[in-house]
N, C-alpha and C positions, 0 to 999 in steps of 0.2 A: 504494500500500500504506500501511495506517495502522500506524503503528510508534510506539513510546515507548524512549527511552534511560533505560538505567539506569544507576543511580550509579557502579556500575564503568563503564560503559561511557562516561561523560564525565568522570570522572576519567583515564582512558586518550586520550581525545581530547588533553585539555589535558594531559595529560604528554607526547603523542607530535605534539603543533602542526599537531594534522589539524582542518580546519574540517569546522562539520557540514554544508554545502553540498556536501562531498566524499562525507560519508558520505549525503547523500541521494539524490544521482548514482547513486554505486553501489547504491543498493537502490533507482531507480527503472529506472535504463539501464545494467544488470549485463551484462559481458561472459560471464558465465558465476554458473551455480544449484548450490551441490551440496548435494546431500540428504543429511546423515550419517546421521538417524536420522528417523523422525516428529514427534519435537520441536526439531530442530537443522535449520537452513539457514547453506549462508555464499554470500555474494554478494561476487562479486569483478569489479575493474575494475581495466584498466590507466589511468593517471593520467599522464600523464609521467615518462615511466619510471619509474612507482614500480605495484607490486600492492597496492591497496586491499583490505582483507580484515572484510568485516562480518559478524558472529556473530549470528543471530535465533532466541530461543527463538518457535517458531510456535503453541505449545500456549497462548499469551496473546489478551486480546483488549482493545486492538491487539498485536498484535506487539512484543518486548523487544528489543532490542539488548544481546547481552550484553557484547562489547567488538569492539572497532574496532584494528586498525593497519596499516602501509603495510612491503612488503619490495621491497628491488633486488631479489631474488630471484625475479624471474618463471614462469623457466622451469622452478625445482623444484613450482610451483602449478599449471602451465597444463599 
């Protein structure tokens, strides 16, 4: 998938010490797709013990990243 991050969305990386090798994992090898709406997807991935949480506006071309972050909270996601 061809994606571009946006400014929030790597200002939230480097506040939250997520590499973007994480977040390209999870939007290439997503344990899970959820469709909110026609222009919203979130790709999520368990990581060592942590849930990777990626936000894609889809109505872009390539694809936006609108923010990124990681919760212990797995099993409120899955």
């Amino acid at each position: 998938m061809l994606f571009e991050f946006s400014n929030h969305s790597l200002e939230q990386i480097k506040m939250r010490s997520i590499s973007k090798e994480i977040v390209e994992m999870v939007i290439n090898k997503p344990d899970k797709i959820i469709i909110e709406d026609e222009n919203q997807q979130i790709f999520q991935k368990v990581v060592e013990n942590h849930l990777y949480r990626v936000f894609i506006n889809n109505n872009k071309n390539p694809s936006l990243i609108k923010t990124v972050y990681r919760t212990s909270k797995i099993t409120k996601y899955l």
